[in-house]
Legacy VTK file of the C-alpha trace (Angstrom):
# vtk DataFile Version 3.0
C-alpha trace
ASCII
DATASET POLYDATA
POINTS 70 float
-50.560 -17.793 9.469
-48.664 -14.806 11.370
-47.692 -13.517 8.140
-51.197 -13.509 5.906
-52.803 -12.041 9.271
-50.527 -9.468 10.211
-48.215 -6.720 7.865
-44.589 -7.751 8.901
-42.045 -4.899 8.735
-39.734 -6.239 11.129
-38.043 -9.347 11.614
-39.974 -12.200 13.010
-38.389 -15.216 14.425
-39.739 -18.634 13.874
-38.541 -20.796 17.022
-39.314 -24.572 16.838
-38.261 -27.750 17.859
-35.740 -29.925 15.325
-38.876 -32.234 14.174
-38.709 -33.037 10.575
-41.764 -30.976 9.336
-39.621 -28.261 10.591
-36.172 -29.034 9.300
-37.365 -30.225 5.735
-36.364 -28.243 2.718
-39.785 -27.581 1.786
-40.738 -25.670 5.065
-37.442 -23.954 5.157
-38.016 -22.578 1.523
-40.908 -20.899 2.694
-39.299 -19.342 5.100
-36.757 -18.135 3.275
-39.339 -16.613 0.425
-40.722 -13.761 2.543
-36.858 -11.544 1.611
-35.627 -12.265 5.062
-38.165 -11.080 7.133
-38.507 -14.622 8.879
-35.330 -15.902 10.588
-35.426 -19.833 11.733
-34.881 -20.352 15.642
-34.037 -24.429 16.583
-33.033 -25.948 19.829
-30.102 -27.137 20.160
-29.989 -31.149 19.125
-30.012 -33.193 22.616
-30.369 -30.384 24.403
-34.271 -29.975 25.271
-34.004 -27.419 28.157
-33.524 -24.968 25.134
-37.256 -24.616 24.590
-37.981 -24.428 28.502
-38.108 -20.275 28.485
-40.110 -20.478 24.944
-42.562 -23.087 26.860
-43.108 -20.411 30.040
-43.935 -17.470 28.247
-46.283 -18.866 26.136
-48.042 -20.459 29.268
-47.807 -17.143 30.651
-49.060 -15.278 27.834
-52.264 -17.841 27.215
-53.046 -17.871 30.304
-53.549 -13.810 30.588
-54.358 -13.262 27.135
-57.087 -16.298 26.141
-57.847 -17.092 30.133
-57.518 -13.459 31.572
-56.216 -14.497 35.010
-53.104 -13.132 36.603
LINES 1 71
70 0 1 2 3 4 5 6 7 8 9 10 11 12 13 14 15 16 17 18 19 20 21 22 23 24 25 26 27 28 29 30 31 32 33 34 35 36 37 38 39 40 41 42 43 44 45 46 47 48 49 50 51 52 53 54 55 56 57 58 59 60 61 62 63 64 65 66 67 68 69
């Protein structure tokens, strides 16, 4: 969805957990068809504090952007 909505010049990382829609072959095909422009990002296996920072500045960012509060 990022890339059909927006013109990507730069890199954009794609940071998820290791669930199996993520980790199939299929999904990282796709990734791999837009010439390196979208680098895969996974948390480390057993190690679920990886995603913590990910988790807080999305909360962060909703809740200014969508919410407006401060």
């Amino acid at each position: 969805m990022a890339i059909r909505s927006n013109n990507i010049t730069d890199t954009l990382v794609f940071h998820s957990d290791r669930g199996s829609k993520y980790a199939s072959y299929d999904f990282t095909d796709i990734l791999k068809g837009h010439n390196g422009l979208v680098v895969q990002s996974m948390i480390r296996k057993g190690n679920y504090w990886d995603n913590a920072v990910a988790e807080s500045f999305f909360k962060s960012l909703k809740g200014e952007w969508i919410y407006h509060q401060d």
